[in-house]
PAKERO-881237 format. One line per 3 residues: number of its first residue (from 0); their letters; for each residue x, y, z of C-alpha. Coordinates in steps of 0.001 Angstrom, whole numbers, plus 524288, in hexadecimal, padded with zeros to 5 digits. Example, Ala and Ser with C-alpha at 12.3 -4.5 7.8 and 13.67 -1.06 7.14 Angstrom:
% PAKERO-881237
0	as	8300C,7EE6C,81E78 | 83566,7FBDC,81BE4;
END
This chain:
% PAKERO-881237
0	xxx	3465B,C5061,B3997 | 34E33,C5C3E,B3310 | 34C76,C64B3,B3F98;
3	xxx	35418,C56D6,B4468 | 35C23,C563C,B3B78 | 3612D,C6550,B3C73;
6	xxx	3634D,C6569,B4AFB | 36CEF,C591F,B4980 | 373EB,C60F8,B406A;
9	xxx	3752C,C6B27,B486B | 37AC4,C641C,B5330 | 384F0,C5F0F,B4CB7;
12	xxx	38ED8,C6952,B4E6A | 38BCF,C6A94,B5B63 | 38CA2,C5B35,B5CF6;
15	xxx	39B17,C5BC0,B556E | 3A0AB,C65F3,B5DBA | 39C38,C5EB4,B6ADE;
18	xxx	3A224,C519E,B65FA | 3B011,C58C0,B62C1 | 3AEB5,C5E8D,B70EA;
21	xxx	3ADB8,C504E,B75E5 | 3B996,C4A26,B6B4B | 3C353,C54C7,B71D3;
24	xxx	3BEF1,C4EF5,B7F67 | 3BF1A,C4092,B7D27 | 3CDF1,C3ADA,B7B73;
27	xxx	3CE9F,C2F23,B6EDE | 3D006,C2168,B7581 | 3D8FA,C1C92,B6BF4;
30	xxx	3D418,C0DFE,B6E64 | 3C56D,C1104,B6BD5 | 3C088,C0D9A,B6015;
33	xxx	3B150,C12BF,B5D34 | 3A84D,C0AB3,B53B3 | 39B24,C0E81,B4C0A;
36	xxx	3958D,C07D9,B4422 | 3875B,C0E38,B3C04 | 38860,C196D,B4736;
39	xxx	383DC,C1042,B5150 | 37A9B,C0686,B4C9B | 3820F,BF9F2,B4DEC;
42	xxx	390C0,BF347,B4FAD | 39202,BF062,B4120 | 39833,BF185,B34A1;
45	xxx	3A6B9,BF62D,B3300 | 3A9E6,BFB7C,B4045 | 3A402,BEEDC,B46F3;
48	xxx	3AD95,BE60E,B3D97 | 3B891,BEF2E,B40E3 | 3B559,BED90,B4DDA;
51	xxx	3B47D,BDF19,B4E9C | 3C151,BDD6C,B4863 | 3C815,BE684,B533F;
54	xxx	3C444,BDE25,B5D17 | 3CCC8,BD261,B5717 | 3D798,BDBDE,B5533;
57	xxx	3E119,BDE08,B5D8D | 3E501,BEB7B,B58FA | 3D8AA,BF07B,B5DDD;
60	xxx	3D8D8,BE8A2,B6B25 | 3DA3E,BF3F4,B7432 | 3CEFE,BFD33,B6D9A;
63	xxx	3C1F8,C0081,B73DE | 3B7C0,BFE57,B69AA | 3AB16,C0761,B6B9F;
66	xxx	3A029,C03FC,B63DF | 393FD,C0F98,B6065 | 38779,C0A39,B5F1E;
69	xxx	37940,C10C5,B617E | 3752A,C054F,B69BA | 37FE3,C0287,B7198;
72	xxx	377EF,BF55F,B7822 | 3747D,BF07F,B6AB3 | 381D4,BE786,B6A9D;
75	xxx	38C7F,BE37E,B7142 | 39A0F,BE69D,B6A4F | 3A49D,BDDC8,B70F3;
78	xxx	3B00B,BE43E,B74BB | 3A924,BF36A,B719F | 3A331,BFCF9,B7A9F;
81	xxx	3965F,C0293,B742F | 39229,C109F,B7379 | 38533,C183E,B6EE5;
84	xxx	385F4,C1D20,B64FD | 3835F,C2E07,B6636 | 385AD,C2C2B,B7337;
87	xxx	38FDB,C3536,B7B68 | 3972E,C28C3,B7A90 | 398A0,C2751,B6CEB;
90	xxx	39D3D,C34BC,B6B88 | 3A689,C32E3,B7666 | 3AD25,C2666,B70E5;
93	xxx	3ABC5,C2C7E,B62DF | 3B588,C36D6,B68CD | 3BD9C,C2BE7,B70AA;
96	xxx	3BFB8,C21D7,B675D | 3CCD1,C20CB,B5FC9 | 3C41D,C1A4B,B5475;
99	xxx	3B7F4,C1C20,B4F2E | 3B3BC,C0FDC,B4525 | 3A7E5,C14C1,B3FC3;
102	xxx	39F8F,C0F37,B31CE | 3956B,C1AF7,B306E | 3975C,C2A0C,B2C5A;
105	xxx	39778,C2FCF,B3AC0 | 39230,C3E50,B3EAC | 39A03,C49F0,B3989;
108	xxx	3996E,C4E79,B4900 | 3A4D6,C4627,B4B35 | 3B19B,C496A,B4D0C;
111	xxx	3BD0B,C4089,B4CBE | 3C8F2,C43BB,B540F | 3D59E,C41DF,B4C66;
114	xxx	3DB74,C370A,B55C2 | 3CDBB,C2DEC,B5205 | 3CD8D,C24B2,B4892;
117	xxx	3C293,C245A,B3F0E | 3BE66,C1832,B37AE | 3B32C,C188D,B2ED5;
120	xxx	3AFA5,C0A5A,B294D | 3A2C3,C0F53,B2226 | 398AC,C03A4,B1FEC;
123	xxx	3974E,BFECE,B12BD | 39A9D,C0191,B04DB | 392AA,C0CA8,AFE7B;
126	xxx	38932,C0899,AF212 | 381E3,C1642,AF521 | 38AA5,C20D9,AF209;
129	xxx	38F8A,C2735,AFF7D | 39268,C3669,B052C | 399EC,C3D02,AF866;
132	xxx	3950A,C3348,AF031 | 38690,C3470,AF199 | 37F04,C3A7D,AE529;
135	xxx	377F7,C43EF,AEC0C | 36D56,C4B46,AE641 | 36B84,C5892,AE90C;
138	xxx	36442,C5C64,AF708 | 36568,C4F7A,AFA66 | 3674B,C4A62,B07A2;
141	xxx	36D83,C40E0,B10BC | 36AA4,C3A75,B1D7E | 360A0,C3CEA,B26D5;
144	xxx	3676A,C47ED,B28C8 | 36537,C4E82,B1CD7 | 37249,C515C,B18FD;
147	xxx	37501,C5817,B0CDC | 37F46,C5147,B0345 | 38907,C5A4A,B06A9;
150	xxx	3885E,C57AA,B1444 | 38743,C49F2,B13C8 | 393A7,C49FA,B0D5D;
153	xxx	3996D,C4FA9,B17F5 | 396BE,C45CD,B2165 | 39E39,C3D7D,B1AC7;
156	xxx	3A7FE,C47C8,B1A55 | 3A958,C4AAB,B2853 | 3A943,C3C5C,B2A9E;
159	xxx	3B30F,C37CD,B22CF | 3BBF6,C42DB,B25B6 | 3BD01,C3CD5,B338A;
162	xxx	3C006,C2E50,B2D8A | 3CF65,C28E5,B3005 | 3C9C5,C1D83,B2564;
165	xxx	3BDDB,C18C2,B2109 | 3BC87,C0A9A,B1C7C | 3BA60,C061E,B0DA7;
168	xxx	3B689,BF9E6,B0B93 | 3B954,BF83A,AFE2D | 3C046,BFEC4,AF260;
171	xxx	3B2F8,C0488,AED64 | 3B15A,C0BAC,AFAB9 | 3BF9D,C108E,AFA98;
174	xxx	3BAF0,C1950,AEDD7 | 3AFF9,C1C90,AF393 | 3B07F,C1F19,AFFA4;
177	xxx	3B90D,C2DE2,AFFAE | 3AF96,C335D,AF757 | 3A3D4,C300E,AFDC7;
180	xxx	3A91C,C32AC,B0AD1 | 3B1EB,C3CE5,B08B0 | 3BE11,C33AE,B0EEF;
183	xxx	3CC3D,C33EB,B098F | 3CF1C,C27A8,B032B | 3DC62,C263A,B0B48;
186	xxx	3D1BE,C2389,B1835 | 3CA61,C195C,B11FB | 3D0D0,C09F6,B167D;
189	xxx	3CAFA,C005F,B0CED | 3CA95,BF502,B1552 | 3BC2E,BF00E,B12CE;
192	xxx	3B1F8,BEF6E,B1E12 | 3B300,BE941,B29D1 | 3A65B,BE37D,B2A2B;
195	xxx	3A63E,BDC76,B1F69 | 3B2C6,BD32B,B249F | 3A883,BCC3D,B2C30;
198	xxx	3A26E,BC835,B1DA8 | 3AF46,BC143,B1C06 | 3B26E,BBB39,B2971;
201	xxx	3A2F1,BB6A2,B2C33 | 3A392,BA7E9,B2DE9 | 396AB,B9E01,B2AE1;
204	xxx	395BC,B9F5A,B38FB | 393D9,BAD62,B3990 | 3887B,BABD7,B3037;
207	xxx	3834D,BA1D0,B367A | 382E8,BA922,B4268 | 37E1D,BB51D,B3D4A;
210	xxx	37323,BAC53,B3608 | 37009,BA82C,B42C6 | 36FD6,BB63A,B4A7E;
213	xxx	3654A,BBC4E,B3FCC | 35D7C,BB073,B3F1C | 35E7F,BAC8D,B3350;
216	xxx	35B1E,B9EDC,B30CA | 36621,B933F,B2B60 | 36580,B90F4,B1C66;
219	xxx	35D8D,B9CF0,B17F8 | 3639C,BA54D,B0FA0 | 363FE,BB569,B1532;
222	xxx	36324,BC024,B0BB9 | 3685E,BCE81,B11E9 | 35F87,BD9E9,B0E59;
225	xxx	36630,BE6C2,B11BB | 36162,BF1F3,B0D03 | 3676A,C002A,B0E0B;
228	xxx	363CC,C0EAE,B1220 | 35D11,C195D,B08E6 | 3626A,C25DB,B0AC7;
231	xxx	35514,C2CC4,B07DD | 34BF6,C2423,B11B7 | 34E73,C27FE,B1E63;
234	xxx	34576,C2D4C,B2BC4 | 34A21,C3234,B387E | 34F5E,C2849,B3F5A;
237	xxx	358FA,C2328,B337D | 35673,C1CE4,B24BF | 34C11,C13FC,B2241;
240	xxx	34A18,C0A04,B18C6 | 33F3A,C0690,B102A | 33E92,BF900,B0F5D;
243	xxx	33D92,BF3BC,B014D | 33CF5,BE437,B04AA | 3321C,BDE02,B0450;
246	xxx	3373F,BD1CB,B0C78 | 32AF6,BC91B,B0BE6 | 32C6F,BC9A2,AFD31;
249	xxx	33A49,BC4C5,B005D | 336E6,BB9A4,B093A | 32EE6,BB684,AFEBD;
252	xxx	33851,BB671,AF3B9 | 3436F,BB108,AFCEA | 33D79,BA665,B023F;
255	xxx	33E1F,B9F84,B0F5F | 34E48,B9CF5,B0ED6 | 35206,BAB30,B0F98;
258	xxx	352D5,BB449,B19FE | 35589,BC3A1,B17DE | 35E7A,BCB9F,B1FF9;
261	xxx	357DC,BDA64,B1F80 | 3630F,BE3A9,B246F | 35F2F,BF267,B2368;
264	xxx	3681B,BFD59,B2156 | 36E6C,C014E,B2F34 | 367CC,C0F23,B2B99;
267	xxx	359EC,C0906,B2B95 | 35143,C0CC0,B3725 | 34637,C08DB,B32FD;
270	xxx	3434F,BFC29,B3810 | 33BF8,BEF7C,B2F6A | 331D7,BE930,B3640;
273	xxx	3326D,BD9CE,B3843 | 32882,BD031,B2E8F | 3237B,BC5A8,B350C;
276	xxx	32163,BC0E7,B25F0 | 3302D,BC254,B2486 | 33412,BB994,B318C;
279	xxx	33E98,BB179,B2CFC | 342D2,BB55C,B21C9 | 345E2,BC682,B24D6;
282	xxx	3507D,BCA5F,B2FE3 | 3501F,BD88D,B317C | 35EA5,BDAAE,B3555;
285	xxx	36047,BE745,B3D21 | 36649,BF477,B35AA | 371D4,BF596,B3DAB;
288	xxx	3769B,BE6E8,B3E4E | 38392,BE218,B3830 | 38233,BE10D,B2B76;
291	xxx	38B23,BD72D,B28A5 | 3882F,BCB41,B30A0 | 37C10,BCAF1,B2632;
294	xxx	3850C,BCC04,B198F | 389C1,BBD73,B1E17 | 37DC3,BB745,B2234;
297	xxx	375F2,BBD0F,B1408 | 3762A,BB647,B074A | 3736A,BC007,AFF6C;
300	xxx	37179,BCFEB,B00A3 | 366B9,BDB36,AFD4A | 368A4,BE864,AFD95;
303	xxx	3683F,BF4AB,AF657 | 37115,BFF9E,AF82C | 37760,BF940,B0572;
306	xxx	385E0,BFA0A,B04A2 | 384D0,BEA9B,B0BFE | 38641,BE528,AFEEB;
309	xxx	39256,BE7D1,AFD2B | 39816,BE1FE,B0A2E | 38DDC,BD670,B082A;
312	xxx	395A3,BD574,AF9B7 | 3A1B4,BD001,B01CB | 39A53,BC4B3,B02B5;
315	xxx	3953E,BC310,AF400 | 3880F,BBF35,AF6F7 | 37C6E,BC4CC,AEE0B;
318	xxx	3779B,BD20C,AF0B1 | 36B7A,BD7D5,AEA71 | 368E5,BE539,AEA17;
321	xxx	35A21,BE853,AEEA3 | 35A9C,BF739,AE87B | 34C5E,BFB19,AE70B;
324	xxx	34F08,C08FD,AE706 | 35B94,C08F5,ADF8D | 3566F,C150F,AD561;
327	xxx	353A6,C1D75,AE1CA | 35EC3,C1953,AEA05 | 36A5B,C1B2F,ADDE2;
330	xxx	3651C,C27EE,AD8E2 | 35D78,C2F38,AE451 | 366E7,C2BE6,AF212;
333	xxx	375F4,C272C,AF165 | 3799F,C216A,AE542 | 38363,C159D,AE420;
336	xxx	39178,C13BF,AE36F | 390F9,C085C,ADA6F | 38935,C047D,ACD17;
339	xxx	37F6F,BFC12,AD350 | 37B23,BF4A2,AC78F | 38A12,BF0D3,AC3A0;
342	xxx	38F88,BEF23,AD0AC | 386FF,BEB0E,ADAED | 38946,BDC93,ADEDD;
345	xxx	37C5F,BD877,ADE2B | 36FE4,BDBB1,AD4EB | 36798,BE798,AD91A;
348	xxx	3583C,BE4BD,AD904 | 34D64,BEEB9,AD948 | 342C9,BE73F,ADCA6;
351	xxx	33F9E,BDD64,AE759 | 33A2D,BD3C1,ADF1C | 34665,BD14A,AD726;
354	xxx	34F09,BD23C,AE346 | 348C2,BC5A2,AEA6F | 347E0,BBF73,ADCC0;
357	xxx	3583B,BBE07,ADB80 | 35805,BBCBF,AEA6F | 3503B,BB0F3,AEBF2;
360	xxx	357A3,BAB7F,ADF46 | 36351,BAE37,AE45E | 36741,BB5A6,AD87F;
363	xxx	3739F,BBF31,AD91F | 37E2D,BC09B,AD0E7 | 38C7F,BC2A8,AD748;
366	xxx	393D2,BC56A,ACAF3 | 39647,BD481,AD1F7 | 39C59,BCFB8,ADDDC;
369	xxx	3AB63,BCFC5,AD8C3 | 3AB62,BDD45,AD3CB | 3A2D9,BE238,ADF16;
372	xxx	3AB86,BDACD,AEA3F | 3B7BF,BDEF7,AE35D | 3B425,BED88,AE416;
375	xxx	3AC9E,BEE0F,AF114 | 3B032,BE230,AF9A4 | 3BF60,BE2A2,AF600;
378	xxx	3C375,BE545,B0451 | 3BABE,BDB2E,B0A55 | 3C1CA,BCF2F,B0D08;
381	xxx	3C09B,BCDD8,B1C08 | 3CA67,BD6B0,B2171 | 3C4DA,BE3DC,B201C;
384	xxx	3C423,BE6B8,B30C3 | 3D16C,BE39C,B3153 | 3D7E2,BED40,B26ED;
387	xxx	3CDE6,BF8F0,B2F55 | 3D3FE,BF316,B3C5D | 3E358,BF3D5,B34E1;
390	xxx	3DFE5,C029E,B3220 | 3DC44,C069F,B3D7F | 3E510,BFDD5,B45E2;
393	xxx	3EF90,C06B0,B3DB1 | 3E87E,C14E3,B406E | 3E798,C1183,B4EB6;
396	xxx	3F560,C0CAA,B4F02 | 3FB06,C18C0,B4843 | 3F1C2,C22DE,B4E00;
399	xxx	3E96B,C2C7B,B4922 | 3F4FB,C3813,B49F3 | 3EF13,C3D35,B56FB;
402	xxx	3EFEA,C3B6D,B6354 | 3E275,C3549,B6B5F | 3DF07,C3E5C,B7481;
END
């Protein structure tokens, strides 16, 4: 694994210089627009609401959209062509495309040519402290990789340095955001996320269709359980999680008229195995589906540390906060931005038992949800793909300052 781990490294620099070689060959199609979304594992998120509301504009009528995905057969993408991702392709149209809308930190090996547009839309608002930010202690490490703090930092660095703006969705993240990523604040658009516009426009119909697609039957009510990634739990093939549900204790508690969504953290590999106890009432949603058609369809929310809280907030339903680990988590990996005992919109439980006690009861209190939604939701009204599209729409119009060549 660290033999592995040192040869990749190694490579690198021979990797970097090979992909400049290829950038001087390939010209910039100045109607090709690239999209990524988690490098690869699904059309989701930001980039997939920013690309949804191109095709209805007109401004955008005569672009080539390109979608990266690591499956390219896993779905179709009207009105896209569909590339591997880490495939000669990819590279090829990462070099050829006049924009690159992207929502994950992407491999210092990159180089952007200064006639590219870069848009970062990132993919949720931070409660763990991020890059800068994080309370490191000393020796420790990051990623699979092993990087040291110093030169995880410096991902973000080299990453950011190549950004012509990265999204905030809200005033809290326009602090934030340049210290943690190292950004100037002048390249940050606070024009809230994309994704969540569909929490606004989604009709009874949607829901009803979307009821309908994960099986979930008429009149029961559907708790969401999605849990996050711990930095410190991870094996070779990616992070794992260690399940802390006990979801025959919940049937139990819940009763007959509930069903629970269980959405793992798109970082999860490991993979839950099915209950035959559990038929009915637990739908294992896969890691790298869209979040947000299960927001609407949910009538309430658990999680931990998730950052899905706060775009489920837009819809002011309860959230409880399963943290079982929270002493660990706080003081041994990231740290938080917030006071979670103050600010949090929801109460934070420690154990289980409690947890389905106030579930089952129905029992939350939304006396939060003002101050929260006024300090992290203030940009989400509906509209937020269409203030992205007005920026760029204005960068392509008045060119980057160089000539594509």
């Amino acid at each position: 694994m660290k033999l592995l781990r040192v040869l990749k490294k190694s490579l690198v620099p021979l990797f970097a210089f090979l992909y400049r070689i290829l950038c001087r060959l390939v010209p910039v199609d100045r109607h090709m627009i690239l999209f990524l979304a988690f490098h690869g594992r699904s059309c989701s998120d930001n980039p997939r609401a920013i690309y949804e509301a191109m095709q209805k504009d007109p401004r955008f009528s005569g672009y080539r959209f390109v979608w990266v995905l690591r499956s390219p057969g896993q779905e179709t993408i009207p009105g896209a062509s569909v590339i591997r991702y880490l495939s000669f392709s990819y590279f090829f149209h990462l070099a050829r495309a006049k924009v690159w809308i992207f929502n994950c930190k992407m491999p210092v090996y990159l180089y952007k040519k200064k006639n590219q547009i870069y848009l970062q839309t990132w993919h949720g608002t931070p409660l763990k402290k991020l890059g800068h930010d994080i309370d490191a202690a000393p020796g420790q490490t990051f990623y699979r990789s092993g990087l040291s703090y110093e030169q995880m930092c410096a991902t973000y660095d080299t990453d950011s340095s190549r950004y012509d703006a990265m999204i905030s969705p809200n005033a809290f993240c326009t602090e934030v955001f340049p210290h943690a990523f190292g950004i100037q604040p002048e390249k940050l658009i606070e024009t809230g996320y994309p994704r969540n516009d569909f929490l606004s426009a989604c009709t009874e119909e949607d829901v009803q269709r979307i009821r309908r697609e994960l099986g979930i039957p008429a009149g029961k009510k559907v708790i969401l359980y999605a849990p996050t990634w711990r930095d410190d739990s991870w094996q070779a093939s990616g992070y794992t999680f260690d399940l802390k549900a006990d979801f025959r204790k919940w049937k139990e508690k819940l009763g007959p008229d509930t069903v629970v969504l269980f959405k793992p953290h798109y970082l999860i590999v490991n993979r839950f195995r099915d209950d035959p106890e559990l038929k009915d009432f637990l739908i294992s949603v896969p890691a790298d589906s869209d979040i947000r058609e299960l927001y609407v369809v949910s009538d309430a929310l658990v999680t931990d540390y998730s950052s899905v809280f706060f775009d489920y907030g837009i819809l002011r339903r309860p959230v409880y906060f399963y943290m079982y680990d929270l002493e660990s988590y706080a003081g041994d990996l990231r740290g938080f931005y917030m006071d979670i005992e103050t600010e949090l919109p929801g109460k934070i439980y420690r154990q289980e038992e409690s947890l389905l006690e106030d579930l089952a009861a129905g029992e939350f209190d939304d006396s939060r949800y003002p101050v929260f939604t006024k300090r992290y939701n203030n940009r989400e009204d509906g509209h937020a793909a269409a203030r992205v599209l007005d920026w760029l729409a204005g960068r392509l119009n008045a060119g980057t300052g160089h000539e594509d060549s």
